[in-house]
C-alpha positions in Angstrom: 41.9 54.5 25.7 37.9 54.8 25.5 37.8 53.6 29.4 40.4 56.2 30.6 38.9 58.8 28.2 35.7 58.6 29.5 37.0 58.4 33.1 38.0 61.7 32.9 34.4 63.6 32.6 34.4 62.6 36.5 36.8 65.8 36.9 33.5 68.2 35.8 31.7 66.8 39.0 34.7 68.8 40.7 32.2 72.2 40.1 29.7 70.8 42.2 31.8 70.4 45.1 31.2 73.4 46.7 27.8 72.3 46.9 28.7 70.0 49.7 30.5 73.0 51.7 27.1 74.6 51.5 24.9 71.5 53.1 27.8 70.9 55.7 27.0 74.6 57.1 23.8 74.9 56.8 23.8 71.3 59.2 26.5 73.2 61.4 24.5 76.5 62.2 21.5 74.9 62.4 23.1 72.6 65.4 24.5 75.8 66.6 21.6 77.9 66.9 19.5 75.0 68.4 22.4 74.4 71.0 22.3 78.4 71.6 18.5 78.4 72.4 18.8 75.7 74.4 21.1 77.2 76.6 19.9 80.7 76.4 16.5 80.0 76.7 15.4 81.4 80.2 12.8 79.2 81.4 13.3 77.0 84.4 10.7 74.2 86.2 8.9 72.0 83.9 8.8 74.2 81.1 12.8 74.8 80.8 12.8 70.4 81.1 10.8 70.6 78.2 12.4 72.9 76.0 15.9 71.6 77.3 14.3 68.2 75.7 13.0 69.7 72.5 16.1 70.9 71.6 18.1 67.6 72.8 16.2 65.9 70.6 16.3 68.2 67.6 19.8 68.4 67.8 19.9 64.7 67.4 17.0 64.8 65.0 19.8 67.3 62.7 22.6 64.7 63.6 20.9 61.7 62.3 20.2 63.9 58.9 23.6 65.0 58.6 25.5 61.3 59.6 22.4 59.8 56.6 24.3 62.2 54.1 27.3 61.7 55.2 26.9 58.8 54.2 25.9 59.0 50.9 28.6 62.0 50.2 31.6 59.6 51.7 30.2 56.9 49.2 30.2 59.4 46.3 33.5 60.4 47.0 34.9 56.8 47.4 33.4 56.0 43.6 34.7 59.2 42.0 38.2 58.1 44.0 38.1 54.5 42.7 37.2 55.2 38.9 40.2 58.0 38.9 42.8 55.3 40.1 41.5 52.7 37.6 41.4 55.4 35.3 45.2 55.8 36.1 45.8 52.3 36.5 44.8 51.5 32.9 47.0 54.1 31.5 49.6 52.1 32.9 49.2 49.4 30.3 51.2 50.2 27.2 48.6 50.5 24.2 51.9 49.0 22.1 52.4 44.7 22.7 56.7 45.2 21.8 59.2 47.2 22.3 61.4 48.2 19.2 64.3 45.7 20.1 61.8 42.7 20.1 60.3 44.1 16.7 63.7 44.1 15.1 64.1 40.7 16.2 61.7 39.2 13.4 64.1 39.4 11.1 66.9 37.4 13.3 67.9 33.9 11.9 68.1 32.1 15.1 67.3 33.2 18.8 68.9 31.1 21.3 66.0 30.0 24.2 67.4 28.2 27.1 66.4 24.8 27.1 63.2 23.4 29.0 60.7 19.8 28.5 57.7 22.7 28.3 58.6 23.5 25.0 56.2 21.6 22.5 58.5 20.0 20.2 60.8 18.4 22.7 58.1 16.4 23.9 58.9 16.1 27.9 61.9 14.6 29.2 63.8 12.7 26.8 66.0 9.9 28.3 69.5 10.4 27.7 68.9 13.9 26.4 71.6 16.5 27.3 71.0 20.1 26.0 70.6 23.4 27.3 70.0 25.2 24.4 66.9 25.7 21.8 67.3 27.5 18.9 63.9 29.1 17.3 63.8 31.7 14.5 63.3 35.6 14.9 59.9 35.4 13.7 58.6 32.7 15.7 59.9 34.4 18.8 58.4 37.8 18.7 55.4 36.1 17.1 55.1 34.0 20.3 56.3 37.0 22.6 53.2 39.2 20.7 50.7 36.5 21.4 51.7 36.6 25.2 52.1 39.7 25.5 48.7 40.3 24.7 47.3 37.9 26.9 49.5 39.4 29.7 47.8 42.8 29.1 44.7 41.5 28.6 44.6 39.6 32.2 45.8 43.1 33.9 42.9 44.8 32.0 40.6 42.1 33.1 42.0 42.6 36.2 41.7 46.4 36.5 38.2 46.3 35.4 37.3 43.7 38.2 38.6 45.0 40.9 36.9 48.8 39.8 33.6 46.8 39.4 33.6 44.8 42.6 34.1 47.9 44.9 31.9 49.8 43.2 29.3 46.9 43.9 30.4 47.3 47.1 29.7 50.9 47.5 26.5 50.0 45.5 24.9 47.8 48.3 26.3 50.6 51.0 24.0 52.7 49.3 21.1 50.1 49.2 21.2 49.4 52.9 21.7 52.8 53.6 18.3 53.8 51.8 16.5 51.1 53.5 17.4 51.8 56.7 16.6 55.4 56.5 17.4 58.8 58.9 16.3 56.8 61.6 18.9 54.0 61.4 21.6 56.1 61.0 24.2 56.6 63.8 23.4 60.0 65.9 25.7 62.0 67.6 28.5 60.8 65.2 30.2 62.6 62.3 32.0 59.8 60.2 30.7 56.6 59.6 32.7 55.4 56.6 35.3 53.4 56.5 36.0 53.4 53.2 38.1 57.1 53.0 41.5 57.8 54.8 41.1 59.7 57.8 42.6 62.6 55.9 39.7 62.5 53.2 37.4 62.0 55.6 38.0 64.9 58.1 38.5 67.0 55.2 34.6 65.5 54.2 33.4 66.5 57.5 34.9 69.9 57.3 33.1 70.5 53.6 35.4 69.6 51.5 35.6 66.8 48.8 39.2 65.4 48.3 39.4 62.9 45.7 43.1 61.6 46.3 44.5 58.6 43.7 47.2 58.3 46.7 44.5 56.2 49.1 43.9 52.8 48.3 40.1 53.4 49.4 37.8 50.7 47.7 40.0 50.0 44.7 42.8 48.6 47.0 45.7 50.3 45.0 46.8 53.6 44.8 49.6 55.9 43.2 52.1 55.7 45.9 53.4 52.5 44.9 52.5 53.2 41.0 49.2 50.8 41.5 51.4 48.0 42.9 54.0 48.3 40.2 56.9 50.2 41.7 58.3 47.4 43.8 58.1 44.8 41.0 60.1 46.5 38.6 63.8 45.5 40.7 61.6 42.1 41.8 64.1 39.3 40.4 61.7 36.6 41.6 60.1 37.3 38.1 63.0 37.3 36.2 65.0 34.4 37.1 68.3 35.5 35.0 67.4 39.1 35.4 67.5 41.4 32.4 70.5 43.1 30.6 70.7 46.7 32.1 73.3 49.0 30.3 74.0 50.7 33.4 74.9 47.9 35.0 75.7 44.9 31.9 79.4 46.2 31.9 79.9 45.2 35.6 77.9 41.6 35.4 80.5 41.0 32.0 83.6 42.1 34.3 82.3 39.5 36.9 81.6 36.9 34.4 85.1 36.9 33.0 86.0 35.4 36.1 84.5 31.8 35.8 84.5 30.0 32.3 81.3 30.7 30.1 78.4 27.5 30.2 78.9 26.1 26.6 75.6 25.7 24.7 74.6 22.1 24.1 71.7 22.0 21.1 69.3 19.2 20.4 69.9 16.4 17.9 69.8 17.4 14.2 66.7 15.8 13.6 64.8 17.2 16.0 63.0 20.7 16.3 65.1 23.3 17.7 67.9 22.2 17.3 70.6 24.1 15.4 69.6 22.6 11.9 66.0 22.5 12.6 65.3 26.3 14.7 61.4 26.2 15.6 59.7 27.8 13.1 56.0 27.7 14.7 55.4 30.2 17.3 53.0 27.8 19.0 55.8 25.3 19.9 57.0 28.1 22.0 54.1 28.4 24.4 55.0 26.1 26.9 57.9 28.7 28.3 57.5 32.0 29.5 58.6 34.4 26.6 57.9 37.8 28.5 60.1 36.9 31.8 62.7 34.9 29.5 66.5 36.5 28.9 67.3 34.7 25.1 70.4 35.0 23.8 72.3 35.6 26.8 75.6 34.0 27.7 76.0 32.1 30.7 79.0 31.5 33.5 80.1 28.9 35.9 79.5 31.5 38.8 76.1 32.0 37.9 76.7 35.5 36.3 74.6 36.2 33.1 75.6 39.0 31.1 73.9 40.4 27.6 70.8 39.2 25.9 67.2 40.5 25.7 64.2 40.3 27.4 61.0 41.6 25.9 59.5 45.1 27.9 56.2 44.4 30.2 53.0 45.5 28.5 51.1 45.7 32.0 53.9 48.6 33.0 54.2 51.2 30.6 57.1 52.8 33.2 59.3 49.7 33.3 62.9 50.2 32.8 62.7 47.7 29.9 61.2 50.1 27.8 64.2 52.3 28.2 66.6 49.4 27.7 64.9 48.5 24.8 64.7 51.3 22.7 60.7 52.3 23.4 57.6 50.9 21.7 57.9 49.6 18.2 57.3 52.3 15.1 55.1 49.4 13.6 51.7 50.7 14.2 50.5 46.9 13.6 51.9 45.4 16.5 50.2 47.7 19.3 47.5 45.3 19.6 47.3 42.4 17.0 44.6 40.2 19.0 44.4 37.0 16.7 41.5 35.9 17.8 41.5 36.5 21.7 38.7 37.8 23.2 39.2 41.6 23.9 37.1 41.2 27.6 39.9 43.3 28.9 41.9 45.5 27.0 39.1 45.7 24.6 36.9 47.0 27.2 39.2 49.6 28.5 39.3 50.8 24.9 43.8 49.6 24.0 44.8 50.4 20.5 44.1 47.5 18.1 41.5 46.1 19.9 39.4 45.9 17.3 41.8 43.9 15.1 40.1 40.0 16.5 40.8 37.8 14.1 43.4 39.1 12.0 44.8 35.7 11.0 48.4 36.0 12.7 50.8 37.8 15.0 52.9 39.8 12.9 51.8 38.8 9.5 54.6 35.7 9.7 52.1 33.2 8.8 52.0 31.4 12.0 48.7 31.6 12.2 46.4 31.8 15.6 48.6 31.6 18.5 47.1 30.0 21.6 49.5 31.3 24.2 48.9 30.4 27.9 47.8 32.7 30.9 49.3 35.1 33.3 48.7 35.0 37.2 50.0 35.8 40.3 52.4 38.9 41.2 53.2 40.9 38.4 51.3 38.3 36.6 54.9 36.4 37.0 53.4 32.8 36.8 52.8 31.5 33.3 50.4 28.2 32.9 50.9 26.8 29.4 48.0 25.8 27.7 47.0 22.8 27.8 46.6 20.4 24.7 43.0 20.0 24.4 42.6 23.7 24.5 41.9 24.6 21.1 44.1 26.8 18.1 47.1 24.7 18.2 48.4 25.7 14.5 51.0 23.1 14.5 48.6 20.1 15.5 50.4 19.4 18.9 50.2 22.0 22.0 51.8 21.6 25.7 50.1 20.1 28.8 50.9 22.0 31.7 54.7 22.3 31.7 55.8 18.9 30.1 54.5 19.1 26.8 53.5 16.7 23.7 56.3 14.9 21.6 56.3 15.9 18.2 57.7 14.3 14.9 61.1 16.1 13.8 60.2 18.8 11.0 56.7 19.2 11.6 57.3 22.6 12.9 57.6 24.1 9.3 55.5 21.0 7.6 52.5 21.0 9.9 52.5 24.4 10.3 52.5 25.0 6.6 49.7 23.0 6.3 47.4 23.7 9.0 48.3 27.7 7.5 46.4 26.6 4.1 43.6 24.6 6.0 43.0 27.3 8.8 39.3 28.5 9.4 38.6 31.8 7.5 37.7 33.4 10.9 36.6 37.2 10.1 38.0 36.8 7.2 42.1 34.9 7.5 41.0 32.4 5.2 40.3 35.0 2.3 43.5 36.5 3.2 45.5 33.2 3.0 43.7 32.8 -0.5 44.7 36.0 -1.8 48.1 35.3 -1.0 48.2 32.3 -2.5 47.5 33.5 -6.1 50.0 36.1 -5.5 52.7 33.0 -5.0 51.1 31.6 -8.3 51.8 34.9 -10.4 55.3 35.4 -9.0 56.0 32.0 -10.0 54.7 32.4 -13.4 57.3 35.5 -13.6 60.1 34.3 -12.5 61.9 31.4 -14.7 65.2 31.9 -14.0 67.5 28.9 -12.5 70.6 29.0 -10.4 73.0 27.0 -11.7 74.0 24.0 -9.5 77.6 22.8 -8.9 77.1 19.2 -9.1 79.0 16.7 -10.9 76.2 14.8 -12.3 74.7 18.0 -13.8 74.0 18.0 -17.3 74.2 21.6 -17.2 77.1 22.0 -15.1 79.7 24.3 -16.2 82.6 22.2 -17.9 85.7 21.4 -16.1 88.5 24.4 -15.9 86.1 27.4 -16.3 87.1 30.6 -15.4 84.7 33.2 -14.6 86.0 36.5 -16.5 84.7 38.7 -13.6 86.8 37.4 -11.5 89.6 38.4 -13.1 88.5 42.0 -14.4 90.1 45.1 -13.3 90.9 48.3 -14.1 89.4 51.0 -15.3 87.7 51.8 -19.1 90.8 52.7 -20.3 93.0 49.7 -19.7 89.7 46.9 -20.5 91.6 44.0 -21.9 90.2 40.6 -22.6 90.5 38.2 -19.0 93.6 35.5 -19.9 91.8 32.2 -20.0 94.3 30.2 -17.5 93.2 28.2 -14.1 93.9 30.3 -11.5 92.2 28.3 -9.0 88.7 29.7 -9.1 87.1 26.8 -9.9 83.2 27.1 -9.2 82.8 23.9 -8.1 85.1 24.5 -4.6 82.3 27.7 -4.6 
């Protein structure tokens, strides 16, 4: 990462630290020897008053100098502190969007999502509607899990560089009003006038020595003692609702689930989207649910007990236990940081893998085109606001408002997603891409004129009545080949 990279060339300021050991003395013995002269001096009357004053206010003179550095040093520190634990921070995020399990999902005929009126195609609550079960292809889901796994990283990053920035601004105007106020408005008689170190790092400051520690919040307001805020949201189940299935732990919930009867899966109509005929095929119908905090394909109990499935890993926590659980980030170079589109203010800035890919045209080369997926907020970035309908790169035509969503014609999942494919702006280059393919289409079609035969009575070119296939009644090896016996034995390919 080009942030955390470059965040590391603070460590070479660690040779001039001695520096400050040096100035720190020099204030210290020159205090000292003005405090020995004072009381050693010998004269008493008016001329001891007024060398007892002279040096009172020398002393105080060297205090005023030393608190005005102090100052600036404890400020220094806190900056070099703050850019090491967003350096650290950032290398929390994982520069790969899925984990391997996801990735292998693509390929998956149908992923089961639980049911919810935030998904696009069902359109809200639909009267007399009972179902608790929508069905979408492999593809679509990890497309859709890509896309919001991207903008989840790219609101921490966001997040990590505004936080850095705003107390470095801070530090910044301590500075300013430091400089105008001068020696003279700077505390006497004190040694620590910054609040922004520990008292550890600050003693240790005031003793000479610089202590940059990522385990004191100091201006950045997180530190590595709780992993930068992560550690206690890993085992947080307010963020995953159904949890997510542990190994270590999956055996036990299944023993418990036997118990109570499992929750039998009700599907949409057939002629709807989703449903068990029709699986969504258009990632963007997904948007209106939260794909990264969702367990798919789990099975469900009267007591409550959910056992199995998959949740995608978190890209904002490289150290998450769903990483483990799901086999570590995917081979697939590609999907480390497919941005579609979205702007890279975040985890372009802080340098993640792929960032430079804006604009490729789709997540994971499916052909669902620019995914418009919502944004992540809160703890753990746990809430999920869907985007709305009027916000823009809707490839199926129809997006989600807020958590209801828009109805949607059966069947223009595939349909309007096909064709909003072909008429989709050729940003940075997607439409030459999607004309490309095209011809290739064309020339496979050219080469291949070969027909399945069809089964159908009212073929013309239907196989006559009482066939027999001869390889279904070959055996043998080459020494025993005889001719197959032409007699029915029941292998009729029309009950094929």
């Amino acid at each position: 990462m080009t942030f955390a990279a470059q965040a590391d060339f603070n460590a070479q300021l660690q040779s001039w630290d001695s520096e400050h050991k040096r100035v720190i003395d020099g204030f210290d013995q020159a205090i000292e020897r003005v405090q020995h002269f004072q009381q050693h001096q010998g004269f008493t009357g008016k001329t001891g008053e007024a060398l007892k004053a002279w040096a009172d206010n020398t002393v105080a003179r060297l205090e005023a100098k030393r608190s005005y550095y102090m100052g600036g040093i404890a400020r220094y520190v806190a900056a070099r502190q703050a850019i090491a634990q967003a350096a650290a921070d950032a290398r929390r995020l994982s520069p790969t969007l899925i984990d391997s399990k996801t990735a292998a999902m693509r390929n998956a005929a149908k992923v089961v999502l639980p049911y919810t009126p935030a998904i696009g195609v069902v359109g809200g609550v639909v009267p007399g509607l009972v179902a608790n079960t929508v069905l979408s292809t492999g593809a679509a889901y990890v497309d859709g899990v890509e896309a919001q796994a991207n903008a989840m990283r790219e609101a921490a990053a966001t997040e990590i560089l505004e936080r850095l920035n705003g107390g470095l601004n801070e530090l910044s105007a301590g500075v300013n009003t430091l400089t105008q106020n001068g020696i003279s408005g700077s505390t006497r008689g004190t040694r620590r006038t910054i609040p922004v170190l520990s008292d550890d790092t600050a003693t240790n400051l005031d003793r000479g020595y610089v202590n940059v520690s990522t385990y004191d919040s100091g201006v950045y307001g997180r530190s590595a003692d709780d992993d930068y805020g992560r550690a206690g949201l890993r085992s947080d189940r307010s963020l995953y609702p159904d949890g997510y299935a542990d190994p270590e732990t999956d055996d036990f919930a299944r023993r418990r689930a036997s118990a109570s009867q499992q929750v039998s899966k009700r599907y949409l109509p057939p002629d709807m989207d989703g449903s068990y005929d029709r699986p969504i095929t258009n990632p963007q119908d997904l948007m209106g649910m939260d794909l990264m905090h969702t367990r798919v394909d789990a099975n469900h109990h009267r007591n409550g007990v959910v056992w199995g499935g998959h949740v995608p890993a978190n890209p904002t926590d490289i150290d998450h236990p769903l990483w483990r659980i799901n086999g570590g980030p995917a081979a697939d170079n590609g999907s480390a940081g497919r941005l579609a589109g979205l702007g890279a203010l975040g985890a372009g800035a802080l340098g993640m893998r792929g960032a430079a890919r804006m604009g490729a045209g789709s997540f994971g080369g499916s052909g669902a085109g620019s995914v418009t997926p919502g944004t992540y907020s809160g703890k753990g970035f746990g809430t999920y606001g869907a985007p709305s309908q009027t916000g823009g790169g809707n490839a199926a035509g129809a997006g989600v408002s807020g958590m209801t969503g828009t109805p949607r014609a059966a069947g223009s999942s595939g349909a309007q997603g096909g064709a909003s494919g072909a008429n989709r702006g050729a940003f940075m280059g997607s439409g030459m891409g999607a004309g490309a393919g095209g011809s290739k289409d064309d020339k496979k079609a050219k080469r291949r004129k070969y027909q399945p035969y069809r089964y159908l009575d009212d073929d013309p070119d239907a196989l006559p009545e009482g066939y027999v296939n001869p390889l279904s009644q070959t055996y043998g090896s080459d020494k025993d080949l005889a001719p197959a016996k032409r007699e029915d034995d029941g292998w009729d390919p029309r009950q094929w």
